[in-house]
TORKOL-4160 file (C-alpha; in steps of 0.2 Angstrom, whole numbers, padded with zeros to 4 digits, m for minus):
109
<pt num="1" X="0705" Y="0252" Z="0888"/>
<pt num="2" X="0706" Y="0265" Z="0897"/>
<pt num="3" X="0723" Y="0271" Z="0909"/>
<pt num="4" X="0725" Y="0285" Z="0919"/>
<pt num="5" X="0739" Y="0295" Z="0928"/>
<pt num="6" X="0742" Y="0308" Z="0942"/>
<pt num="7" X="0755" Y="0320" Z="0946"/>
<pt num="8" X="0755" Y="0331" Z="0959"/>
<pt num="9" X="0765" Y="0346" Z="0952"/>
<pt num="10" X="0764" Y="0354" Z="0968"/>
<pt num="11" X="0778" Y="0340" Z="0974"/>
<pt num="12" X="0783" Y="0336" Z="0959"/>
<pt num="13" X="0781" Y="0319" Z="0962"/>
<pt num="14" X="0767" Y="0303" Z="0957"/>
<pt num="15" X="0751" Y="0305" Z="0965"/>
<pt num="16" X="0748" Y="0288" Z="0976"/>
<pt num="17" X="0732" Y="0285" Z="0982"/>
<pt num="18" X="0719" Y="0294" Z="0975"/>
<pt num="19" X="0706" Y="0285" Z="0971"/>
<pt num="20" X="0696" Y="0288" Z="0952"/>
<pt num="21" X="0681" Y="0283" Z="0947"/>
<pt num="22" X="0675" Y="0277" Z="0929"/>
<pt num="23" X="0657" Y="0281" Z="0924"/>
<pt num="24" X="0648" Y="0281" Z="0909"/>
<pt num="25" X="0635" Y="0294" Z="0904"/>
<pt num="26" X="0618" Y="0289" Z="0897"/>
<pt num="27" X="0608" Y="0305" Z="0898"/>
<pt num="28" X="0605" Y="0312" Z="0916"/>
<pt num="29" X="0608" Y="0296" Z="0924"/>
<pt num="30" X="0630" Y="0289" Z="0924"/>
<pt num="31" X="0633" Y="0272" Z="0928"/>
<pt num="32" X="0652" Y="0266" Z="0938"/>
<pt num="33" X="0660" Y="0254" Z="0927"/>
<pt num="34" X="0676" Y="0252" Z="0939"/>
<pt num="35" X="0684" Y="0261" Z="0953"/>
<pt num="36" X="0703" Y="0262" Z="0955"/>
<pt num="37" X="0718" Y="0268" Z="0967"/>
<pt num="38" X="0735" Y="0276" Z="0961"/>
<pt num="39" X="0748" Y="0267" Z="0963"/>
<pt num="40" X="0767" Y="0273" Z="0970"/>
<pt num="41" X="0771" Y="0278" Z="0952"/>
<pt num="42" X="0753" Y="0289" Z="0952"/>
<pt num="43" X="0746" Y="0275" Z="0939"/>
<pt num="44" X="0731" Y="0265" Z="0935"/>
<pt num="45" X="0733" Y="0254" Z="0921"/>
<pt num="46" X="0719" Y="0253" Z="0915"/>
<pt num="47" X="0705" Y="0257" Z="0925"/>
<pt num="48" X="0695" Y="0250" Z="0913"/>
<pt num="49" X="0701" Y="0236" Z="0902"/>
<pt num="50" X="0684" Y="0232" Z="0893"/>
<pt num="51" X="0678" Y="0235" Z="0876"/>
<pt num="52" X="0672" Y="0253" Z="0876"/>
<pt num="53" X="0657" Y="0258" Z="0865"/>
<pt num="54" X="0656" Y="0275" Z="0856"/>
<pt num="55" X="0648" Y="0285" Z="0871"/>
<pt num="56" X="0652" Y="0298" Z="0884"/>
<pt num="57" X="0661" Y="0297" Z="0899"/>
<pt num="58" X="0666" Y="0304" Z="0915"/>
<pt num="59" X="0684" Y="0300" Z="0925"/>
<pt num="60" X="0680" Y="0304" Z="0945"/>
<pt num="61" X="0698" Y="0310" Z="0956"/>
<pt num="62" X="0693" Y="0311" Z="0975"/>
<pt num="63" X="0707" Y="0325" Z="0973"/>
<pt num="64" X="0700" Y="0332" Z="0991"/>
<pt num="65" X="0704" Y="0317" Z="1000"/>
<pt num="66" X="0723" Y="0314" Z="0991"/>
<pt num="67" X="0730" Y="0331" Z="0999"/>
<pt num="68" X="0718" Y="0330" Z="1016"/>
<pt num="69" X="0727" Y="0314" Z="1018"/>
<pt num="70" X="0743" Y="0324" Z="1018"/>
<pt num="71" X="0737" Y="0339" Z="1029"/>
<pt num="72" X="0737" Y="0350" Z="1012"/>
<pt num="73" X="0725" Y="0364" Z="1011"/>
<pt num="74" X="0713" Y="0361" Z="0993"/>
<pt num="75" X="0701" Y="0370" Z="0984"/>
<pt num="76" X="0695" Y="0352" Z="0974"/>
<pt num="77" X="0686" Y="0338" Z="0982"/>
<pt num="78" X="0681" Y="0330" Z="0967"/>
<pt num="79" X="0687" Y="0334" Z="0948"/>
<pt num="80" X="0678" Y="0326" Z="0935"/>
<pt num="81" X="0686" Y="0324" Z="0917"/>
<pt num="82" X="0672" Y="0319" Z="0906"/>
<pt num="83" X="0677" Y="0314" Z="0888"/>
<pt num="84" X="0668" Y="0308" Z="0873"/>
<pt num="85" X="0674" Y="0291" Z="0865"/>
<pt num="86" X="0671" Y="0288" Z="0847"/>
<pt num="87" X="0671" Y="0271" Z="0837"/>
<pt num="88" X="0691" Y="0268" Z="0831"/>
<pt num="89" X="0703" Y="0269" Z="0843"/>
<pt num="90" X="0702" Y="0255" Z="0857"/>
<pt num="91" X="0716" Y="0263" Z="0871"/>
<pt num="92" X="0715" Y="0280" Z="0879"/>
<pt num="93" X="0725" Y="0288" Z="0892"/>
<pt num="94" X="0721" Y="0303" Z="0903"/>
<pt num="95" X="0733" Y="0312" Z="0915"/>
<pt num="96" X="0727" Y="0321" Z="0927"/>
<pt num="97" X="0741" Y="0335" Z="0934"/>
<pt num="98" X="0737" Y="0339" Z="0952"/>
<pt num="99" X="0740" Y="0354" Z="0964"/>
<pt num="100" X="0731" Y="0362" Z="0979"/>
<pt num="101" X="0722" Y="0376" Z="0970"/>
<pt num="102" X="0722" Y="0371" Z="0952"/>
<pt num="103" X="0723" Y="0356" Z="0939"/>
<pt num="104" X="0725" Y="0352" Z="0923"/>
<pt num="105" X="0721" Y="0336" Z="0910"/>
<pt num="106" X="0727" Y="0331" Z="0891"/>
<pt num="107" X="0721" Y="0316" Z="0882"/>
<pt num="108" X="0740" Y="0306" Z="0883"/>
<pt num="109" X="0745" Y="0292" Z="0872"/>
């Protein structure tokens, strides 16, 4: 299982409505596993709720379009958080902290 959440530190407030992508890598080639919009509390839990094998992957924010559809200024458009998932654990969660010009990411429990 995988869960994500946003923050815009910039408002200090949740991040609703910005839309993330789940893909997984094989090689050059990624394929989506499930697409997802933040909630009111900046939440998506999970995104991705299936079994996930050992392999890499990549979490999509359409950051660009969260602060264009608030008349905010951005250097993002799209931030991609790619991880790498080992066989063991079976829930992962990955914040994403949000502003204008800058981000930042963690793996969360």
């Amino acid at each position: 299982m995988i869960s994500t959440h946003v923050l815009d530190t910039s408002r200090g407030e949740p991040a609703r409505g910005v839309t993330v992508q789940l893909f997984r890598i094989d090689g050059d080639a990624r394929k989506l596993l499930a697409t997802g919009e933040t909630d009111a509390d900046g939440r998506i839990a999970p995104i991705f709720a299936g079994e996930l094998e050992a392999a890499t992957y990549v979490l999509l924010f359409s950051a660009g379009a969260y602060f264009r559809g608030g008349g905010v200024a951005t250097f993002f458009d799209e931030i991609p958080v790619r991880f790498v998932i080992e066989r063991g654990l079976s829930k992962y969660h990955i914040p994403l902290l949000l502003a204008p010009f800058g981000y930042s990411t963690y793996r969360g429990s």
